[in-house]
VEXVEX-202567 format. One record per residue (C-alpha): residue in one letter; y, x, z. Coordinates in Angstrom, 1 decimal, padded with zeros to 4 digits. Layout:
N
NODE r      y      x      z
NODE A      Y      X      Z
...
//
This chain:
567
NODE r      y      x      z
NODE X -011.1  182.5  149.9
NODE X -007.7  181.2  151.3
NODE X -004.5  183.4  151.3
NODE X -002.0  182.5  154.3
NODE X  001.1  183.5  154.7
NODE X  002.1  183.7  158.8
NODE X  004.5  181.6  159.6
NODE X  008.0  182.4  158.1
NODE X  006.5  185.2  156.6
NODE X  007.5  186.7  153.4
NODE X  004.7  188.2  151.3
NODE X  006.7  190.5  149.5
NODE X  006.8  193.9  150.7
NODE X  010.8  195.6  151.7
NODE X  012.3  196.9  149.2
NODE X  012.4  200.2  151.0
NODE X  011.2  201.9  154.3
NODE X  013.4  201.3  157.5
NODE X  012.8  202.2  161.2
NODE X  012.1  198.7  162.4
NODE X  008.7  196.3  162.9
NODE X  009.4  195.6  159.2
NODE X  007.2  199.1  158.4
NODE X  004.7  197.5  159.4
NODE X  004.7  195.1  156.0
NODE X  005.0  192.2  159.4
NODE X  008.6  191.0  159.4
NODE X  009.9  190.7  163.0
NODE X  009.0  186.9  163.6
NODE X  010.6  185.7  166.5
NODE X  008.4  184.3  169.1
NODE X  008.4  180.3  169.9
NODE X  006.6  177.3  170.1
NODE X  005.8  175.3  167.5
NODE X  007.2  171.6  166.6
NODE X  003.7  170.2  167.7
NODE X  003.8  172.1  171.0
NODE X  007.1  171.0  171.7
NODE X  005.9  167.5  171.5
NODE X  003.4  167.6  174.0
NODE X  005.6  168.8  176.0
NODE X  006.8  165.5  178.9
NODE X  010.5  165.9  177.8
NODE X  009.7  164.4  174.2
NODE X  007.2  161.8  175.2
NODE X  007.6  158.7  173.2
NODE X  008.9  160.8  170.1
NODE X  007.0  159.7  167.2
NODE X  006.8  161.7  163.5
NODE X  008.3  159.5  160.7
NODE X  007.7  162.2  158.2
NODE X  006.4  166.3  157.5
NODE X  003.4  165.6  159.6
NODE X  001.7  168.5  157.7
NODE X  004.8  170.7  159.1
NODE X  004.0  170.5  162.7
NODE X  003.0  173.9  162.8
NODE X  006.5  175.3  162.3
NODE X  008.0  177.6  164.7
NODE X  010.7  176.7  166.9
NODE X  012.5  179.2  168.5
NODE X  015.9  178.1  169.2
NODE X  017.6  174.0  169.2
NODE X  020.8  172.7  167.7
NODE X  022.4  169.6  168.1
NODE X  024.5  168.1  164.7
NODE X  027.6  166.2  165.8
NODE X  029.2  166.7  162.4
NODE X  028.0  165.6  158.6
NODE X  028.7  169.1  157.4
NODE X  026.3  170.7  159.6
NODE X  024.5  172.8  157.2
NODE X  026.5  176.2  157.4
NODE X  026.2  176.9  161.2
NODE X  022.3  175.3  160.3
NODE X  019.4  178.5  161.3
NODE X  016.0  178.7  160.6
NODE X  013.0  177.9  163.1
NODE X  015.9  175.4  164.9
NODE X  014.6  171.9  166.0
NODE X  018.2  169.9  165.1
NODE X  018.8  166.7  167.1
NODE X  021.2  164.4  166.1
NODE X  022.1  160.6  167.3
NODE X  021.8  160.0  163.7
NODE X  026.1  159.5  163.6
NODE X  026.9  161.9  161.1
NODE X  024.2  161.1  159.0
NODE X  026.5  157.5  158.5
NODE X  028.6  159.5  156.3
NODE X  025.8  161.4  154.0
NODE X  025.7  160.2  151.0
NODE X  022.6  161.7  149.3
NODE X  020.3  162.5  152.4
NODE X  017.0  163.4  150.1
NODE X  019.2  166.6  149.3
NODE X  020.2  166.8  153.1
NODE X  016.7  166.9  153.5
NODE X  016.3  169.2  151.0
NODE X  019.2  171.8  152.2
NODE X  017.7  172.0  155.6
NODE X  014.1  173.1  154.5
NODE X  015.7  175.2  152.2
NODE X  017.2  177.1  155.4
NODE X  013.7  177.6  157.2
NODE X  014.6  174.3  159.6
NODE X  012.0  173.8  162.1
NODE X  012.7  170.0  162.5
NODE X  014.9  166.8  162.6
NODE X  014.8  165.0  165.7
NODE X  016.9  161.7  165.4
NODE X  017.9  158.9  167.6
NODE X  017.3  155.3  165.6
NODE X  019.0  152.0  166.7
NODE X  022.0  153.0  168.1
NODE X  023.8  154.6  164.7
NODE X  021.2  153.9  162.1
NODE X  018.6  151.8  162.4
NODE X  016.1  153.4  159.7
NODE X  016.4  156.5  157.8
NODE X  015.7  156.1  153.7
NODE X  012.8  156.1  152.6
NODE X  013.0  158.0  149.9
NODE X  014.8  160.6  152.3
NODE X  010.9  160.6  154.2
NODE X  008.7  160.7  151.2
NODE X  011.4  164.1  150.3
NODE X  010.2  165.1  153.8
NODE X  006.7  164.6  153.7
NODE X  006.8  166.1  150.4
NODE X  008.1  169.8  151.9
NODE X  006.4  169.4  155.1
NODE X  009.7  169.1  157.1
NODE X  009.0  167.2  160.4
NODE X  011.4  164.3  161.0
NODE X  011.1  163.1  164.5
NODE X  012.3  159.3  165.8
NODE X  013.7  160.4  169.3
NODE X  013.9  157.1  172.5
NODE X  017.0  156.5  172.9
NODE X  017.6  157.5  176.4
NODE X  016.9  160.9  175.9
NODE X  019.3  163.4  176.8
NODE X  019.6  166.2  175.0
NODE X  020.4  168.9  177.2
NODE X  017.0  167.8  178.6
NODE X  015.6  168.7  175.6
NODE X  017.0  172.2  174.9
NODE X  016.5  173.4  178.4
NODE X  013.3  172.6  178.4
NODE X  012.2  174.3  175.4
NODE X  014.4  176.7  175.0
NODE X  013.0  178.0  179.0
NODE X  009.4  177.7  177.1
NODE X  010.6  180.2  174.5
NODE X  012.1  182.6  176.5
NODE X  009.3  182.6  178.9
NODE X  006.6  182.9  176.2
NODE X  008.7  185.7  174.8
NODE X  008.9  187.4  178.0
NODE X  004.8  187.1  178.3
NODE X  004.8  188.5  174.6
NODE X  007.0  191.3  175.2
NODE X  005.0  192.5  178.0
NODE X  002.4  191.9  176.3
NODE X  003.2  194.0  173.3
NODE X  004.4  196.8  176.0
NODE X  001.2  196.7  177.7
NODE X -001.2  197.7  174.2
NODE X  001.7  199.9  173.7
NODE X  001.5  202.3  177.2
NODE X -002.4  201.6  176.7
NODE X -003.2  203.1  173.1
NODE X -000.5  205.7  173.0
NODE X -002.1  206.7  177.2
NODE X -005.0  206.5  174.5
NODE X -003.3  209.4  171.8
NODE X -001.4  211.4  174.3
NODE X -004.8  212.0  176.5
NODE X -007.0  213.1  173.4
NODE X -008.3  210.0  171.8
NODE X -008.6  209.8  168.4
NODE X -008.4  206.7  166.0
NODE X -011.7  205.6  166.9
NODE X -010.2  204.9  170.6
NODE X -007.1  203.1  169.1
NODE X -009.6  200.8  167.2
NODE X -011.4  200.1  170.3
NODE X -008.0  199.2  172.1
NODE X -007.3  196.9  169.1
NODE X -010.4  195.3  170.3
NODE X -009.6  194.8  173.8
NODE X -006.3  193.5  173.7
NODE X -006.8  191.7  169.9
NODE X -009.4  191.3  167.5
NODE X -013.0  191.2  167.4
NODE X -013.1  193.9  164.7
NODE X -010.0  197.0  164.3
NODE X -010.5  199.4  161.2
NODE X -008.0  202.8  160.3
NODE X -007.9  203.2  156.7
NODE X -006.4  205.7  154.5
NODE X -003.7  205.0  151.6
NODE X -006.8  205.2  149.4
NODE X -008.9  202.8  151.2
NODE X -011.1  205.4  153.0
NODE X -012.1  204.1  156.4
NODE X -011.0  206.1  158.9
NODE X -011.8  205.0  162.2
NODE X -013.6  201.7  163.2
NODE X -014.6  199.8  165.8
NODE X -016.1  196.0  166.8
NODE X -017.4  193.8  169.2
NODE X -021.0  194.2  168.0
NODE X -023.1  195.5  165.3
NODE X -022.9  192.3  163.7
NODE X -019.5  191.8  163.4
NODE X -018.7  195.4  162.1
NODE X -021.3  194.4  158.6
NODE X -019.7  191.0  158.4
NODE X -016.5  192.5  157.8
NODE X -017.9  195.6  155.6
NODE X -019.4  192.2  153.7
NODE X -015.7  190.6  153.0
NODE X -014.3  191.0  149.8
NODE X -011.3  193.4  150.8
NODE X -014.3  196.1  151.0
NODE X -015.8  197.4  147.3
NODE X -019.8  198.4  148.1
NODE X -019.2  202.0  148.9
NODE X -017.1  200.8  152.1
NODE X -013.7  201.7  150.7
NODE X -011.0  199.5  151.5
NODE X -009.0  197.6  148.8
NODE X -005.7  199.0  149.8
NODE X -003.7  197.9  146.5
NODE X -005.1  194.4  146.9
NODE X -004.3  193.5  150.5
NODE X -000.3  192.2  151.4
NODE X  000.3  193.7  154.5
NODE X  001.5  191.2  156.8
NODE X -000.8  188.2  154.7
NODE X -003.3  186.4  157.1
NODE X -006.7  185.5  154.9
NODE X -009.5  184.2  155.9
NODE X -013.0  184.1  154.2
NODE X -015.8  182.5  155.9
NODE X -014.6  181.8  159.1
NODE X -013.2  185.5  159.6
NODE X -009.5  186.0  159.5
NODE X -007.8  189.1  158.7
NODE X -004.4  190.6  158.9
NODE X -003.2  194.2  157.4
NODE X -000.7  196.2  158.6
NODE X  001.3  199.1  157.1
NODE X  000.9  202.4  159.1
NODE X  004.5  204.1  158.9
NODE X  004.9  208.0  158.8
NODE X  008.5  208.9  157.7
NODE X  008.9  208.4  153.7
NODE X  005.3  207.4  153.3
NODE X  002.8  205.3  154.6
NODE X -000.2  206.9  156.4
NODE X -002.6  204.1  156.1
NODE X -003.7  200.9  157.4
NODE X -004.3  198.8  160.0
NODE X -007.1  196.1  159.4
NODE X -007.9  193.7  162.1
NODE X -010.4  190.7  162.1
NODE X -011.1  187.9  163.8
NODE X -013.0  184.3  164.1
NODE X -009.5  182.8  165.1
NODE X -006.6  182.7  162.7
NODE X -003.8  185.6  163.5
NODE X -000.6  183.5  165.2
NODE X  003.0  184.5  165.2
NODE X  003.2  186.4  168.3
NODE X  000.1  188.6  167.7
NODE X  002.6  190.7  165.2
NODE X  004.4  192.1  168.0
NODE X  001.0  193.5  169.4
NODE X  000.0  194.8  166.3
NODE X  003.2  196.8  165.9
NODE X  002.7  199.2  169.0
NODE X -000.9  199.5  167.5
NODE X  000.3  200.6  164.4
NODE X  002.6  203.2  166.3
NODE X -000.6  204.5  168.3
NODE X -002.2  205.0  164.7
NODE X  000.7  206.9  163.6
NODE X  000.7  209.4  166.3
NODE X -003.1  209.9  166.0
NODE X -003.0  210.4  162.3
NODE X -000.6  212.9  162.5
NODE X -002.2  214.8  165.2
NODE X -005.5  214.6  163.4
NODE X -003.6  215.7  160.2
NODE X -002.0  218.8  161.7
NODE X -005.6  220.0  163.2
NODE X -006.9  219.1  160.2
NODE X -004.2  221.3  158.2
NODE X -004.8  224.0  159.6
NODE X -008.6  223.9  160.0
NODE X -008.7  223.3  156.0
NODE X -006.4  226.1  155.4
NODE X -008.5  228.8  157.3
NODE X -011.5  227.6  155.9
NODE X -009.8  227.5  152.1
NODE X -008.8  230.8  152.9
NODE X -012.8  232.2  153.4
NODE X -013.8  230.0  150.6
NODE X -011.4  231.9  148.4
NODE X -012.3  235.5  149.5
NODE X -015.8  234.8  149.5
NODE X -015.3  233.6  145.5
NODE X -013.3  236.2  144.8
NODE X -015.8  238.7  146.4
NODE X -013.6  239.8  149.2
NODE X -015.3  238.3  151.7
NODE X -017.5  241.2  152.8
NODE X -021.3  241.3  152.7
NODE X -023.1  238.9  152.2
NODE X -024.9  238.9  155.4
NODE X -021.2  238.5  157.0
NODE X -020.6  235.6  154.5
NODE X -024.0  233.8  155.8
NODE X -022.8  234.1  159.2
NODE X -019.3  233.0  158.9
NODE X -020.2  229.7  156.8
NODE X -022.8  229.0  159.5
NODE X -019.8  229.2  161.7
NODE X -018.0  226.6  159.7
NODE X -021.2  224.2  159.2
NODE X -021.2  225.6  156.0
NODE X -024.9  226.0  155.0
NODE X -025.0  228.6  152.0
NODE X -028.1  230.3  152.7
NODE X -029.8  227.8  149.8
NODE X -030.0  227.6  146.1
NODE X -026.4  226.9  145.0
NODE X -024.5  225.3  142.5
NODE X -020.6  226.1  142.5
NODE X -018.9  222.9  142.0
NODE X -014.7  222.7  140.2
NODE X -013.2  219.8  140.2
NODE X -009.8  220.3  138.9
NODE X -006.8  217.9  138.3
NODE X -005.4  217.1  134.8
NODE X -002.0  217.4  136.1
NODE X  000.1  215.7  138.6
NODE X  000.5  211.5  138.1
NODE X  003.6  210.1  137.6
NODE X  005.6  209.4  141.0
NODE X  003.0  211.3  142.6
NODE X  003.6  212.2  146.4
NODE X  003.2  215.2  148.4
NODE X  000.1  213.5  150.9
NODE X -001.2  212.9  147.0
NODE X -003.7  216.5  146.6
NODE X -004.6  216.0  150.4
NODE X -006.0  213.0  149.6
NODE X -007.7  213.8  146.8
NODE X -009.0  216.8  149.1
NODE X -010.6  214.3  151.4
NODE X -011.5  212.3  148.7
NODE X -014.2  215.2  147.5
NODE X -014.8  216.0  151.2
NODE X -016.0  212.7  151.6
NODE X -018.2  212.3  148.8
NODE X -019.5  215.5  149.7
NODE X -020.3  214.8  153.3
NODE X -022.3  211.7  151.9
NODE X -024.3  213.5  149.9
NODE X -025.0  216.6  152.4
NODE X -022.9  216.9  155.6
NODE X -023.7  220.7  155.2
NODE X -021.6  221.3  151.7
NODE X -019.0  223.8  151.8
NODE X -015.7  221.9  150.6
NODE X -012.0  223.7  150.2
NODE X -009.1  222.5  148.2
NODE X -007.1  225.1  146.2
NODE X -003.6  224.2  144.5
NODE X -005.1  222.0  141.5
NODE X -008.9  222.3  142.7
NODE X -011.5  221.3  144.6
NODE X -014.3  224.0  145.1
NODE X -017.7  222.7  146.7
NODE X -020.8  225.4  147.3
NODE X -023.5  222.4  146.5
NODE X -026.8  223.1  147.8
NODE X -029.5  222.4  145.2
NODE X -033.2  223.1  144.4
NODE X -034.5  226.1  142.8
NODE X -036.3  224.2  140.3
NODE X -033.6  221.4  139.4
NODE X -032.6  220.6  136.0
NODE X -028.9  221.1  135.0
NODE X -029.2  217.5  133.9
NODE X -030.4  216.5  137.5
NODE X -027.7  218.7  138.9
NODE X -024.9  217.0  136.6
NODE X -025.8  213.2  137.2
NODE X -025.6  214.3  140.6
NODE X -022.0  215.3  140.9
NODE X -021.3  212.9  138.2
NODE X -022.3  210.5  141.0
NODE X -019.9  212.4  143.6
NODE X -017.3  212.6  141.2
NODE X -017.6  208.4  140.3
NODE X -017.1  207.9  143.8
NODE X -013.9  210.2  143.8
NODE X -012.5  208.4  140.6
NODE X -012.7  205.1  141.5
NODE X -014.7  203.3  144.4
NODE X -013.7  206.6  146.6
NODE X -010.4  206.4  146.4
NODE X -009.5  209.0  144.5
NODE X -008.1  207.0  141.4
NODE X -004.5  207.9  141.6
NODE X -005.8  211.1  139.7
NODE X -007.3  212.4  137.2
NODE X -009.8  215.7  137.2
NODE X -012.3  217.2  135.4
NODE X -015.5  219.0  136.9
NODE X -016.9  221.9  136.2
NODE X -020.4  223.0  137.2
NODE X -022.1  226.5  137.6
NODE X -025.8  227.6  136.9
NODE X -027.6  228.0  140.1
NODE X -027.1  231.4  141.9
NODE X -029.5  232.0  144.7
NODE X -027.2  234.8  146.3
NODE X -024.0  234.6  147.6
NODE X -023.1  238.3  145.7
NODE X -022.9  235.9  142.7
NODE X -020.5  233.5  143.7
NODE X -017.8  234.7  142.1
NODE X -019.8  235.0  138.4
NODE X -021.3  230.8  139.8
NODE X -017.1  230.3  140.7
NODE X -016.0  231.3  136.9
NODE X -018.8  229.7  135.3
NODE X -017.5  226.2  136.8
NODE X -013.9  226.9  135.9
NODE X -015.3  227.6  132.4
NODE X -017.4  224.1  132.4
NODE X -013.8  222.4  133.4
NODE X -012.3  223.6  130.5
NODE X -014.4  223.7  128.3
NODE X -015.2  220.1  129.1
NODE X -011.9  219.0  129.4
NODE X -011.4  220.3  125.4
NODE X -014.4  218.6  124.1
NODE X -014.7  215.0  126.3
NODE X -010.8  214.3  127.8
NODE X -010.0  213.7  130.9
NODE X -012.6  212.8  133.2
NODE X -015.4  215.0  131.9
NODE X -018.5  217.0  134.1
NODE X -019.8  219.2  132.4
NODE X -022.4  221.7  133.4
NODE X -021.8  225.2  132.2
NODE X -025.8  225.2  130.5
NODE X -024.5  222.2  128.6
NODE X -021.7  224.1  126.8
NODE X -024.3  225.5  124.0
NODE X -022.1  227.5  121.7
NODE X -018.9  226.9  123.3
NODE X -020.1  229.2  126.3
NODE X -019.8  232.1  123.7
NODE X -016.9  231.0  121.8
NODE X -015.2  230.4  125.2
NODE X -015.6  233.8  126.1
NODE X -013.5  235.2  123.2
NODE X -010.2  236.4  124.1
NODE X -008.6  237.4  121.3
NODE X -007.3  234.7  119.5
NODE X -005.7  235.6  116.3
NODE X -009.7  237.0  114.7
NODE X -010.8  233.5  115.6
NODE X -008.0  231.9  113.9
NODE X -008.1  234.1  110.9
NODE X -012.0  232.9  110.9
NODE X -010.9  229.5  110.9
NODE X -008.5  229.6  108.0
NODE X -010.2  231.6  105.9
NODE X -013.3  229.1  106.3
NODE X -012.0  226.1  106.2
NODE X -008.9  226.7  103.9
NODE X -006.6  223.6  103.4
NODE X -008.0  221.9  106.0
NODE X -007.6  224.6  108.5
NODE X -004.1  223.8  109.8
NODE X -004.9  219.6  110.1
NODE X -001.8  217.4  110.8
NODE X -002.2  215.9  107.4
NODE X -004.0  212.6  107.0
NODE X -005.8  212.8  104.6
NODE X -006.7  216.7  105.6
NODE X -007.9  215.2  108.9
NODE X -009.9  212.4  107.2
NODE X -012.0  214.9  105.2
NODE X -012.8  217.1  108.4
NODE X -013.7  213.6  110.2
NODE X -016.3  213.0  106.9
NODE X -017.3  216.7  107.0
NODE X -018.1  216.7  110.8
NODE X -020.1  213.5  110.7
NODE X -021.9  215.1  107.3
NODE X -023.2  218.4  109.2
NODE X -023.6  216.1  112.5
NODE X -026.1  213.9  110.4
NODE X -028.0  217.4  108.6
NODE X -026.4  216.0  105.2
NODE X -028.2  213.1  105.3
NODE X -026.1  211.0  102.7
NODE X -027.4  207.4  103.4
NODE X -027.2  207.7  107.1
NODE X -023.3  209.4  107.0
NODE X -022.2  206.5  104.8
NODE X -023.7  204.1  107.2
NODE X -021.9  205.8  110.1
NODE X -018.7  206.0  108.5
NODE X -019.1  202.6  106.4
NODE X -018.1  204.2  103.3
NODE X -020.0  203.0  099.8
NODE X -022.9  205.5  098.8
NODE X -020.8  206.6  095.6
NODE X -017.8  207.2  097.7
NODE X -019.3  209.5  100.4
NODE X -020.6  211.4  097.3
NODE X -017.6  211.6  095.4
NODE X -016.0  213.2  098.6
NODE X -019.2  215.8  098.9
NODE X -017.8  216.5  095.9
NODE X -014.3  217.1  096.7
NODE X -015.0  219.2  099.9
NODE X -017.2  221.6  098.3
NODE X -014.7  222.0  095.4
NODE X -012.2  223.2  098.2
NODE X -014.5  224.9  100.9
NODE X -017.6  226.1  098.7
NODE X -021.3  224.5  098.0
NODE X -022.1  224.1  101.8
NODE X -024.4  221.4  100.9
NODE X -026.7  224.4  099.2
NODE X -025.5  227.6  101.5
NODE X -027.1  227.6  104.6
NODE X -024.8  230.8  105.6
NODE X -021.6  228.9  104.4
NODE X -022.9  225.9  105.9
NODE X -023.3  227.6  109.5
NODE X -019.7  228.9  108.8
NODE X -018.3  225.8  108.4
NODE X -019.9  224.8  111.7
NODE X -019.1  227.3  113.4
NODE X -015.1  226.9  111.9
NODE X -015.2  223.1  113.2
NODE X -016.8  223.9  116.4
NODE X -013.8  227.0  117.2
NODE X -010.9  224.7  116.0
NODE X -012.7  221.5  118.6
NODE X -012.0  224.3  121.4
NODE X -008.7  225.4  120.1
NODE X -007.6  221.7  119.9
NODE X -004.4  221.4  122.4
//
């Protein structure tokens, strides 16, 4: 794959966010011809290139003419410079001349030979060819005032065509917006006026809207490498503003701006590289994309919020019958007369720099996943949750049901987008009456927590799967359960020690492997003679567990109560 940067192109995102094209991650390139346009043109026949062939391609958008040696302050970039080659009499180092003037984005030098120099050094040329800096040999009865009329008019026409250009996709896609079309439409503008493939992605790669030329070209570009296999778009790899192309196909991204953050992206592809003056038609596009994501956002809004707010009653119970509650979820395409599993996904807390859009997406994220796996899933987002009323069979396995939404929740994580942050889910038994959503609703809550105490962040856990955690999770008093604790596990009750904590580590693996000795010094790679020697020392301080079934269950049950308590 090659990376190319437009021409004079920075790949380096703005440091911040102003109301210009430069939103767009495309800088405001000015349009122009470039140096080997300019030499077709009939005013420069006979001009030859002495040097910076491989620079032809440079844009030239305005010409200057150097009557003095100290030229280099009043220099620009994208000029063409023509000189008599006078001035350059008087330079005494010109392979730094030459190096000054690339340095300042110079389109090209254009020189007259014969009259004031004859030749220009060579090792001046090979500096040339070196940064790609055309250097032009001019005939001597040019004039120049032919020259800069002649392409300046060029410029300023081909900007005019541009600007109307750039006007015309504007009226078109926002006529698009402002008469009811959604992304999808912009897309299929992008392809009219554009490219052969137009894509709306969200700021966590989700695909949007999309639209192509054919069938075809829509699964080539799915193919490229900016897409992961589940589709989503690689957001924090592209550059906006970068121009790559992969077999044959050439792509440009563009930032979508709304206000203090960006609402996506713009992806276009094509078989024909992405030139200068296409920026200025991708910039009403991305302003078309704006205004449809922010209309589709503000349905969206409040469409989610009426339907969190049924979610909520009916898991709460205060969502009337349950014959009403059938109804009503039919209304929303909800389809809750099924076998259900009540699904939590809940964050770990809010990531650092985290923005306001940040839950939404992770809200989408899950509605996503869920709308892949059954478009008829009831989905709502809470403050710190995500609730989702999965439809299952009667007869599945809560292993079958947890590598299921394990699968959801994968997608979430990572390849759906929803990396930025962290959650833990929580999963009910399976209720086949919607009276029981609100018993199914705590279960889940209980399997997040739970979960998240015993496996970190990232956990699903099934609520079945929490053994004798589901009891000890139901106790509320807390102060018996630590009295239990101490009292059973003496010194080593409190922890924070190192060597305290050691012994609970050899003790857990101990009762993990029934007291098999041999095995628990393998696991731990202790000597035989040590692990005993410590057997020893814990049942000096705790009792002979090793003997007392009851004491042994105790301890257990001690280690177990203190895993939950853990912070």
């Amino acid at each position: 794959m090659e990376r190319q940067v437009l021409p004079t192109e920075q790949s380096s995102a703005p440091a911040a966010p102003e109301p210009s094209r430069r939103d767009t991650g495309l800088d405001p390139t000015p349009t122009g011809i470039t140096v080997r346009e300019a030499l077709a043109l009939d005013v420069l026949a006979g001009a030859t290139v002495l040097a910076g062939a491989q620079g032809l391609d440079r844009l030239v958008t305005r010409v200057n003419v150097m009557e003095v040696p100290d030229v280099l302050p009043w220099v620009r970039p994208d000029e063409l410079l023509l000189t008599t080659g006078y001035p350059l009499r008087q330079h005494g180092d010109l392979v730094a001349w030459v190096r000054a003037l690339d340095a300042r984005g110079l389109a090209g030098v254009a020189v007259k030979l014969h009259r004031y120099v004859d030749r220009l050094p060579p090792e001046a040329l090979a500096e040339a060819d070196r940064l790609g800096l055309p250097v032009l040999a001019l005939p001597e009865e040019l004039g120049f005032d032919d020259v800069m009329n002649t392409v300046l008019t060029l410029v300023l026409n081909r900007r005019a065509v541009t600007l109307a250009r750039a006007e015309q996709v504007l009226d078109d896609l926002v006529g698009v917006v402002i008469s009811g079309g959604d992304l999808d439409r912009v897309c299929e503008g992008m392809v009219r006026h554009l490219a052969e493939a137009a894509l709306v992605t969200s700021m966590d790669g989700r695909v949007l809207a999309r639209a192509a030329a054919s069938e075809e070209v829509l699964q080539a570009v799915l193919a490229l490498p900016c897409f992961d296999p589940t589709g989503r778009f690689l957001v924090e790899e592209e550059v906006p503003g970068v121009s790559v192309e992969h077999e044959d196909l050439h792509r440009m991204v563009a930032r979508i701006p709304g206000g203090a953050s960006d609402l996506g992206r713009l992806v276009l592809v094509r078989s024909s590289r992405f030139a200068a003056e296409d920026r200025h038609v991708v910039v009403p596009a991305t302003t078309a994309a704006a205004l449809a994501i922010t209309k589709q956002q503000a349905v969206a809004a409040v469409e989610a919020r009426y339907r969190a707010d049924f979610l909520r009653d009916a898991l709460l119970g205060r969502a009337g019958t349950p014959d009403r509650v059938l109804t009503h979820a039919a209304d929303l395409g909800w389809d809750l007369d099924q076998p259900l599993a009540v699904v939590v996904a809940e964050v770990d807390g809010p990531t650092e720099h985290e923005g306001l859009a940040e839950p939404e997406r992770f809200r989408a994220a899950w509605r996503g996943a869920a709308a892949t796996d059954d478009p008829t899933t009831a989905v709502a987002g809470f403050s710190q949750e995500v609730v989702l009323l999965l439809g299952v069979p009667a007869e599945a396995e809560p292993a079958q049901v947890t590598e299921r939404v394990s699968a959801m929740a994968r997608q979430v994580h990572g390849l759906g987008g929803g990396g930025r942050r962290t959650f833990c889910t929580g999963i009910s038994r399976t209720l086949t009456d919607v009276a029981d959503l609100p018993r199914a609703y705590a279960e889940a809550r209980k399997a997040v927590q739970v979960g998240r105490r015993l496996h970190g962040p990232r956990a699903t856990t099934h609520f079945d799967a929490l053994g004798v955690f589901r009891l000890l999770s139901q106790i509320e008093g807390r102060e018996e359960v630590d009295s239990f604790v101490a009292e059973t596990l003496g010194p080593l009750a409190a922890g924070g020690d190192p060597d305290a904590e050691d012994l609970l580590h050899t003790l857990t693996v101990l009762l993990d492997n029934n007291l098999n000795v041999a095995t628990t010094a393998r696991a731990l790679h202790f000597h035989y003679n040590s692990l005993r020697y410590r057997i020893g020392k814990l049942e000096r301080m705790l009792g002979p567990f090793t003997t007392d079934p009851r004491l042994r269950f105790a301890i257990m049950l001690a280690l177990q109560v203190r895993q939950l308590r853990e912070p």
